[in-house]
C-alpha positions as a Python dict, from the first residue, in 0.01 Angstrom:
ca = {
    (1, 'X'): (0, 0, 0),
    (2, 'X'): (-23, -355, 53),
    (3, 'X'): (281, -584, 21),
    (4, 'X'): (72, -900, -48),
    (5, 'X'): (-248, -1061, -206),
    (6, 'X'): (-375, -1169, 159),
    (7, 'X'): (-344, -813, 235),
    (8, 'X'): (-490, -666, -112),
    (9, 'X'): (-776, -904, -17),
    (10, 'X'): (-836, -784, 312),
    (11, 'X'): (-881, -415, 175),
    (12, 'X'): (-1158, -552, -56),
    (13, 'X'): (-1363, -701, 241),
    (14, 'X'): (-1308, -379, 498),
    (15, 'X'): (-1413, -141, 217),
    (16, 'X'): (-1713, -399, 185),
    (17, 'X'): (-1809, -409, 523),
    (18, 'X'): (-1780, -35, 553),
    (19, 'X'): (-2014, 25, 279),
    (20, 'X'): (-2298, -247, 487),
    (21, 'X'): (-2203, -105, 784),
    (22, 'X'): (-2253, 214, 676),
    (23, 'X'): (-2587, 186, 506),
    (24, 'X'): (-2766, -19, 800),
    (25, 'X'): (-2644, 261, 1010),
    (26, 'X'): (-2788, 535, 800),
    (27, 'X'): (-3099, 322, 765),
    (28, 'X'): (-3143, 324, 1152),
    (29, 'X'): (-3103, 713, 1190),
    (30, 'X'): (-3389, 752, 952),
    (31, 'X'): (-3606, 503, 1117),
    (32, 'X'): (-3523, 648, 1440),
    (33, 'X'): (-3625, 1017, 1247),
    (34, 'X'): (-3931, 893, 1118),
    (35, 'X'): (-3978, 755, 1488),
    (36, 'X'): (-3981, 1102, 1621),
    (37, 'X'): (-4179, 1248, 1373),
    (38, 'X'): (-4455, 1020, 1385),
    (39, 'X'): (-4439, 1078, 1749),
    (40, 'X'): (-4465, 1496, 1721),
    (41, 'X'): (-4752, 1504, 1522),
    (42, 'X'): (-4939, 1215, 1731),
    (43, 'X'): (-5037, 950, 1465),
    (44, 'X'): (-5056, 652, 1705),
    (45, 'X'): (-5041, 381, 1415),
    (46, 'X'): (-4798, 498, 1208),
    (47, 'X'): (-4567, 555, 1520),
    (48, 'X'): (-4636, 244, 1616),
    (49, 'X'): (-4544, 50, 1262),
    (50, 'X'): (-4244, 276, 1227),
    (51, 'X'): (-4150, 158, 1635),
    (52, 'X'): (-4186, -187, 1521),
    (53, 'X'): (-3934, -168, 1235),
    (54, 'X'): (-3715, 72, 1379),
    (55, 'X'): (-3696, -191, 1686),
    (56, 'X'): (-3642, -456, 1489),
    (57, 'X'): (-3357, -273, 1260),
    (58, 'X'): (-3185, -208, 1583),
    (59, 'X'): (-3188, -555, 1715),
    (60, 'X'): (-3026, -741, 1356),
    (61, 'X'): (-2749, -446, 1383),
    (62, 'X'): (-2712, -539, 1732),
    (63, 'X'): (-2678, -930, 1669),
    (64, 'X'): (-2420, -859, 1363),
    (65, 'X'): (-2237, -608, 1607),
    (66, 'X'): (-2297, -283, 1408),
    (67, 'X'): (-2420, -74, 1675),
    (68, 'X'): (-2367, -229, 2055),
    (69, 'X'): (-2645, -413, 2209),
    (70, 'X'): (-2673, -164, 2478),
    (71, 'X'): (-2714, 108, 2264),
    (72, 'X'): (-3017, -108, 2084),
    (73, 'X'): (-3123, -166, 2468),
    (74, 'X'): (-3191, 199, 2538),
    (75, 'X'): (-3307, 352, 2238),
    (76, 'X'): (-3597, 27, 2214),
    (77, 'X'): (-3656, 187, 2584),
    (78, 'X'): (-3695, 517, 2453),
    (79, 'X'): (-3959, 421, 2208),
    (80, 'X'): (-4123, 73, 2411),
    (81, 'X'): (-4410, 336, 2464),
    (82, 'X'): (-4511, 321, 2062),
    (83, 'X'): (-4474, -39, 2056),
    (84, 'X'): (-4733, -117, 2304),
}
């Protein structure tokens, strides 16, 4: 347990950040769900829209260092096709 109120403090942001952390992360694995789905059954404009926001989801976690840029770098590869 912690020993001060710095430290008592610092629990309260982690557990904080965890929760953000943990919900933009969750948000991109549905994105990047929906992604492929909209992909398997071929409906160009919806896969395109969901490729937009799923791209764009990846880059904010990527600037706030959530997820590493490189990781946004290939999977915006994967689905640059939809985009277009």
């Amino acid at each position: 347990m912690a020993n001060t109120k710095a430290s008592l403090k610092d629990i309260r942001q982690i557990e904080t950040r965890t929760e953000h952390n943990t919900r933009v992360r969750s948000r991109l694995k549905t994105l990047a769900r929906k992604v492929k789905a909209a992909r398997e059954t071929g409906e160009t404009e919806q896969a395109k829209e969901v490729a937009r926001a799923y791209v764009a989801a990846s880059d904010k976690a990527a600037k706030s260092s959530i997820i590493h840029p490189n990781k946004a770098a290939r999977h915006k590869a994967s689905v640059s096709d939809l985009v277009r």
